[in-house]
C-alpha positions as a LaTeX table, in Angstrom:
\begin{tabular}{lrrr}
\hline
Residue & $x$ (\AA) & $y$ (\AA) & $z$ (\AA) \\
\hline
Unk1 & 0.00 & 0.00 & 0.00 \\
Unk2 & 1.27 & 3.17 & $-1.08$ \\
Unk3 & 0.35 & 5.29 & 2.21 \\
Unk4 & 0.62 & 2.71 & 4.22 \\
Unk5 & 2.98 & 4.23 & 6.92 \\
Unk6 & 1.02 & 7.19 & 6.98 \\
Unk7 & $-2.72$ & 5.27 & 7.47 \\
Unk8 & $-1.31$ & 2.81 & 10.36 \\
Unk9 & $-0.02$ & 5.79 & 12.22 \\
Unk10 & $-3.05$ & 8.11 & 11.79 \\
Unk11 & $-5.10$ & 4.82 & 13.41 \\
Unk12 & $-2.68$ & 4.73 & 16.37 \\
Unk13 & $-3.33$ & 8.44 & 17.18 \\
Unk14 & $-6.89$ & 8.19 & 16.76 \\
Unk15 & $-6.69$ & 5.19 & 19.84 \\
Unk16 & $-4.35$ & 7.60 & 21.56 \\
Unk17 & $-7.09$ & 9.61 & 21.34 \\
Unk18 & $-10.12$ & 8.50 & 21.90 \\
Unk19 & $-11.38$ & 9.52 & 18.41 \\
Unk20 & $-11.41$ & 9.29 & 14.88 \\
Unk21 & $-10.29$ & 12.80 & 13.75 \\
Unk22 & $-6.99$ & 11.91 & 12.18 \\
Unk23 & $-7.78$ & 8.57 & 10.33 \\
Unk24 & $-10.86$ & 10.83 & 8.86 \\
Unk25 & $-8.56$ & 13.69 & 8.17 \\
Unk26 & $-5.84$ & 10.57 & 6.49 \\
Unk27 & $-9.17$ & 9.73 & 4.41 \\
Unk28 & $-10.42$ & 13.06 & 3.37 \\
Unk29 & $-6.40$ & 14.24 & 2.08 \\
Unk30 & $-5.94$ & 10.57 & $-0.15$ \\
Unk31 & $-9.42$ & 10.82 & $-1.59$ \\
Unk32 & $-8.47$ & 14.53 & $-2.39$ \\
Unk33 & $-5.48$ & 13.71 & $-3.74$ \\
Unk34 & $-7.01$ & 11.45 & $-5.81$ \\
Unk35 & $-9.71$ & 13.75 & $-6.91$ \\
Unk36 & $-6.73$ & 16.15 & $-8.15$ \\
Unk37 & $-5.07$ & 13.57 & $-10.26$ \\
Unk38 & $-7.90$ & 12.55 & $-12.11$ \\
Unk39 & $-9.34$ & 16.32 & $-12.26$ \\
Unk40 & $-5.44$ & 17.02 & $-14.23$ \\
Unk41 & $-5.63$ & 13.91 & $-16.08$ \\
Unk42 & $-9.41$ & 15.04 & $-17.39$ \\
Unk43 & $-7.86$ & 18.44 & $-18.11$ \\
Unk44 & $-4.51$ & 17.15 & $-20.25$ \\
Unk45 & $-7.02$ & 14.58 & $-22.37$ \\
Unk46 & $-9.62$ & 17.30 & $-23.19$ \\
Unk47 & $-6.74$ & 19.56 & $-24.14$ \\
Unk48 & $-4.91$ & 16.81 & $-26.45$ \\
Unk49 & $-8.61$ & 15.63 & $-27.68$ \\
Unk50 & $-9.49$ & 19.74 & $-28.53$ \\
Unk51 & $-6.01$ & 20.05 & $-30.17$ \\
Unk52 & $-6.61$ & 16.64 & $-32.50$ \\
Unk53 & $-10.39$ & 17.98 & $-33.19$ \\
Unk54 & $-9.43$ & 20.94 & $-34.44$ \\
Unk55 & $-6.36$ & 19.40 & $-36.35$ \\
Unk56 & $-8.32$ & 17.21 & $-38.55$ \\
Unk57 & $-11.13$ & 19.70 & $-38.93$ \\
Unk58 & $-8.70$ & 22.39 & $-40.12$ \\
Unk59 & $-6.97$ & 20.11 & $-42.98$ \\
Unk60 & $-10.46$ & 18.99 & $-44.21$ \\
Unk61 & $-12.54$ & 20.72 & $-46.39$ \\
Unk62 & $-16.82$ & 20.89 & $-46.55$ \\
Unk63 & $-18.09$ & 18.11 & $-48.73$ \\
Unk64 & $-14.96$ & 16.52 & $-50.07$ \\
Unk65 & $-14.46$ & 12.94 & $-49.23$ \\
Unk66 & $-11.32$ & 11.94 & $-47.78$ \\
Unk67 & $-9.31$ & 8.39 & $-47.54$ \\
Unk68 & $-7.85$ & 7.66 & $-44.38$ \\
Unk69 & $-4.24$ & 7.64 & $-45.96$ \\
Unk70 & $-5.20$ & 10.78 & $-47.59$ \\
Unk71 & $-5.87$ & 12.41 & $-44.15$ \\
Unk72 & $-3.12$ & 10.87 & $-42.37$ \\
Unk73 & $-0.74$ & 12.44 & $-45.23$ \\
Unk74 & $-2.11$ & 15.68 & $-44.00$ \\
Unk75 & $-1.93$ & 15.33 & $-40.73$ \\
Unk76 & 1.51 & 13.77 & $-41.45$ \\
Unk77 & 0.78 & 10.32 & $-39.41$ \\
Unk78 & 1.75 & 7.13 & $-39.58$ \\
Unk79 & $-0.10$ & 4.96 & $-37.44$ \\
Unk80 & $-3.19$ & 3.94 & $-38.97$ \\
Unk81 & $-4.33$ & 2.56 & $-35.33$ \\
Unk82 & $-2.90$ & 6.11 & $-33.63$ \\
Unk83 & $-4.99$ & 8.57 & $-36.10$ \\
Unk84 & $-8.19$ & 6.21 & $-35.55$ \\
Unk85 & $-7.95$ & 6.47 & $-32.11$ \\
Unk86 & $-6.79$ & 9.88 & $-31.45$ \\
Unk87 & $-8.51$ & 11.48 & $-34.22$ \\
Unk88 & $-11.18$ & 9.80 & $-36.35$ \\
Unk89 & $-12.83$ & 8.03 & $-33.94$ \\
Unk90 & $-13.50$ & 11.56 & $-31.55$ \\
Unk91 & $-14.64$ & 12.83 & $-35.04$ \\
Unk92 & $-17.15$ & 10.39 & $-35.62$ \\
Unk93 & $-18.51$ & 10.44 & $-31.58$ \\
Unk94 & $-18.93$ & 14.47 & $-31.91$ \\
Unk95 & $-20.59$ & 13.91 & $-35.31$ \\
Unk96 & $-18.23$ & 16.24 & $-37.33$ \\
Unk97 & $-17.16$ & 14.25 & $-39.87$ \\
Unk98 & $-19.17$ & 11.17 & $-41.15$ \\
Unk99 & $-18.66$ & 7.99 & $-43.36$ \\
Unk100 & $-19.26$ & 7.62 & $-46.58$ \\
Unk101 & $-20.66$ & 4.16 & $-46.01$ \\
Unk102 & $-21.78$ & 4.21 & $-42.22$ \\
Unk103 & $-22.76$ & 0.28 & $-43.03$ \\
Unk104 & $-19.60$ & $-0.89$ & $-43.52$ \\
Unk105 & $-17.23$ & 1.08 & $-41.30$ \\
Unk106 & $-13.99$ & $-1.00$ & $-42.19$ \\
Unk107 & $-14.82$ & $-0.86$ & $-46.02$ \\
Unk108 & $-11.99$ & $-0.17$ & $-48.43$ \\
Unk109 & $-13.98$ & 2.24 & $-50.47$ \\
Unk110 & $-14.85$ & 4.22 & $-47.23$ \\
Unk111 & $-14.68$ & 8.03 & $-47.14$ \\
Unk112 & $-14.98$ & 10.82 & $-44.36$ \\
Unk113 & $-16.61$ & 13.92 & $-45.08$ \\
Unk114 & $-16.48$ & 17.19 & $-42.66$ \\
Unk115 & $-20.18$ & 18.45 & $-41.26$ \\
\hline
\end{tabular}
């Protein structure tokens, strides 16, 4: 356990004691400390999902249909699994770009076009 130290001593004072105060003051500073972490982590993935959004929206153009390799070229990706994840498939969810042939998503003939 990471705090473990720190969670076995703040039970000893609390016998000491008579009370509960510090293992409750323990709690309440881990579960904010947790609470921070995951409030940064939300922050850093809405800025690096905003910053992909507007990425691929800026190198598309309004009713042109686009290959995946022909927006990865202008994005100047590689990973085929990398821009689907990080870029396409937030696209898709926010319904700013759509398929071509919403059917068959993993068609070789399928385009994305910009709302």
């Amino acid at each position: 356990m990471k705090y473990q130290d720190e969670y076995y001593n703040a039970i000893s004072k609390c016998h000491v004691n008579g009370n509960s105060t510090f293992f409750i003051e323990f709690m309440l500073k881990q579960i904010d400390s947790v609470l921070e972490e995951i409030a940064t982590q939300i922050n850093e993935d809405s800025e690096q999902l905003s910053d992909c959004v507007r990425k691929l929206l800026d190198v598309m153009e309004y009713d042109v249909a686009y290959t995946s390799n022909q927006l990865m070229e202008k994005l100047e990706l590689k990973s085929r699994e990398g821009f689907r994840r990080n870029y396409l498939k937030h696209e898709l969810e926010l319904n700013l770009v759509c398929m071509t042939i919403p059917d068959k998503p993993n068609s070789k003939n399928q385009r994305y076009i910009k709302k």
